[in-house]
C-alpha positions as CSV (number, residue, x, y, z in Angstrom):
1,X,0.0,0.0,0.0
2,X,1.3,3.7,-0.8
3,X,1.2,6.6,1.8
4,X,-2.2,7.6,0.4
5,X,-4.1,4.3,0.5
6,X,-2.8,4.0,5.0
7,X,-3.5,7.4,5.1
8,X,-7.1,6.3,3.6
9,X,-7.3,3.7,6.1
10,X,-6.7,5.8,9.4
11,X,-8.8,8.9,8.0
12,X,-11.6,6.1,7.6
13,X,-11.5,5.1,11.5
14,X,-11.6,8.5,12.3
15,X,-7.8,9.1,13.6
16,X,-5.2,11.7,12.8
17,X,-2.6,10.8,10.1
18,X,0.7,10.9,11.8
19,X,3.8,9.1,10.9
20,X,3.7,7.5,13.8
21,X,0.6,5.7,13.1
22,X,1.6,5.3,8.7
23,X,4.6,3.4,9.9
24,X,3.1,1.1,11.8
25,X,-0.1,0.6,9.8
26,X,3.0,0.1,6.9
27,X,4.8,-2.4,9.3
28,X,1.4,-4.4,9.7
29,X,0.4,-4.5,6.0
30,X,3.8,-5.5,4.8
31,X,4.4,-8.4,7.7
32,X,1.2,-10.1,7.4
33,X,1.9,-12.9,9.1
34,X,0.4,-12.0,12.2
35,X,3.8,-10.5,13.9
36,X,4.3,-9.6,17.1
37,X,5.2,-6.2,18.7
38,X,8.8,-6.9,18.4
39,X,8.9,-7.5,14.9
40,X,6.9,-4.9,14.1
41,X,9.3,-2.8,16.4
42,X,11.8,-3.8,14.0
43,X,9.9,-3.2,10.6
44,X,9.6,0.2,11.9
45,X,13.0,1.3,13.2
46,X,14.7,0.3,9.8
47,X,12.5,3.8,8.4
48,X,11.8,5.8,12.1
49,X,14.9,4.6,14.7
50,X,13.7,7.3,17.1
51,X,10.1,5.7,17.5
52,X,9.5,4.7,20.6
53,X,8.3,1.3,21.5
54,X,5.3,2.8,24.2
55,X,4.0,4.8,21.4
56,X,4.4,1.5,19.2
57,X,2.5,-0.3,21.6
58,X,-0.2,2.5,22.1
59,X,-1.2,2.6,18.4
60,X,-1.4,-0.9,18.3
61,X,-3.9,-1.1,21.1
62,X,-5.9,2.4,19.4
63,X,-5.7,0.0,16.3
64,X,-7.2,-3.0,18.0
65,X,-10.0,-0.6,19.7
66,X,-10.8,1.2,15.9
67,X,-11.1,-2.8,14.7
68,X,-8.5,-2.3,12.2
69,X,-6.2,-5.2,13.2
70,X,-7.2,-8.1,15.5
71,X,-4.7,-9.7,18.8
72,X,-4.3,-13.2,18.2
73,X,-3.0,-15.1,21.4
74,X,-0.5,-17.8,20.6
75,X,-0.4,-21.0,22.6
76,X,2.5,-19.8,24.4
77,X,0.7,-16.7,25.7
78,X,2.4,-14.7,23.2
79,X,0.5,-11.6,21.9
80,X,0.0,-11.4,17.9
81,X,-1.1,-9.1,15.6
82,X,-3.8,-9.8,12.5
83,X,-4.6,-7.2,9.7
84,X,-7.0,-9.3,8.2
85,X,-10.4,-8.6,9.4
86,X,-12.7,-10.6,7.5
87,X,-13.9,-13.5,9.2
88,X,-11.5,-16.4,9.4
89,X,-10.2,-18.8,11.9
90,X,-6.4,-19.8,12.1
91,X,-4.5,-22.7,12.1
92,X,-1.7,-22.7,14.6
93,X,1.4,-24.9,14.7
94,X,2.5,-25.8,18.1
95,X,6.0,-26.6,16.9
96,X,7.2,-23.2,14.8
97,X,4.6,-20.9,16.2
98,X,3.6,-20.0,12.8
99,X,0.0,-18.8,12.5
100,X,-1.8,-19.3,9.1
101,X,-5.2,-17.7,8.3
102,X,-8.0,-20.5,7.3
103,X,-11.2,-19.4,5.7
104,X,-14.3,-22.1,5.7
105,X,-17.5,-20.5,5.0
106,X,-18.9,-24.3,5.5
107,X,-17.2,-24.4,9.0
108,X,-18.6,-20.7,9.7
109,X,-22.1,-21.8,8.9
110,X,-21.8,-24.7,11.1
111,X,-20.3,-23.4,14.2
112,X,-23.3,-20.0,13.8
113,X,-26.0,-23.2,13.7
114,X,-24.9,-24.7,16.1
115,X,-24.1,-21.9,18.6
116,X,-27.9,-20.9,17.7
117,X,-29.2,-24.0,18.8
118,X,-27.2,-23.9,22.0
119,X,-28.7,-20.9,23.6
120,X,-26.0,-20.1,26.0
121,X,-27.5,-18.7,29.0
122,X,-26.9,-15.1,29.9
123,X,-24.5,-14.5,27.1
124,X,-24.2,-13.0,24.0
125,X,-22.0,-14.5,21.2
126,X,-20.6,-11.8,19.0
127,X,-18.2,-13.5,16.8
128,X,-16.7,-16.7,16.9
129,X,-13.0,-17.6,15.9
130,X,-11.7,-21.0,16.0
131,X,-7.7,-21.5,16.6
132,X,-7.2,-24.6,15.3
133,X,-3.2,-26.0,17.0
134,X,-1.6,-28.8,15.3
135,X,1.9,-29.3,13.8
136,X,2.8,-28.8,9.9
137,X,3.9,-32.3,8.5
138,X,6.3,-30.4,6.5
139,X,8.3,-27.4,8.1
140,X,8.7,-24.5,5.2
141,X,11.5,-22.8,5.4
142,X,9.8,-19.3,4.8
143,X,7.5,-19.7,8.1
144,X,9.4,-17.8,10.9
145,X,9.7,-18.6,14.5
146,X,9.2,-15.9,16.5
């Protein structure tokens, strides 16, 4: 994405562009493989040095609140990030910590039938995201461990 189109996308949630907030949104898009704050730390100091890490963390969590990116809790208690925010579930492997996004509309149907039926008392479901864990049979090199 060019300046212009994460500009678009801050201006859309109602937040002041700032370079702060660019490079980060930048660091995010580019990534996309639901990094952490530390690599995105990094993505962002190769271009802004002087950033500081509290005000990285602080428009990650304004992000989170605007629902432009998602935290995705690794098995490890490890806090990730997600730019993808149509619905999907993710598929987590245990072994490289590597989180891959999985779309299923079939699975999405049945989980929203089921969850229907169900009826929990006093609660209301709001959305529903499955992390499914389980280790790749085949360890590809490009997956990263963070």
């Amino acid at each position: 994405m060019n300046y212009s189109e994460l500009a678009n996308v801050l201006t859309q949630n109602n937040l002041k562009v700032t370079p702060q907030r660019v490079a980060v949104l930048e660091a995010l898009m580019s990534l996309k493989d639901h990094p952490n704050a530390d690599a995105i730390k990094e993505f962002v100091h190769k271009n802004h040095p002087n950033l500081a890490v509290g005000t990285i963390y602080n428009i990650l969590e304004t992000f989170c609140e605007k629902k432009i990116i998602r935290k995705v809790k690794t098995d490890r208690d490890f806090m990730r990030y997600d730019i993808e925010m149509h619905r999907h579930h993710h598929l987590y492997c245990e072994e490289c910590d590597y989180i891959e996004n999985y779309y299923d509309e079939e699975l999405d149907k049945l989980l929203q039938e089921y969850f229907n039926r169900k009826k929990i008392p006093n609660f209301n479901i709001k959305d529903i995201n499955l992390q499914i864990l389980g280790n790749y049979n085949d360890h590809n090199p490009i997956k990263k461990k963070y």
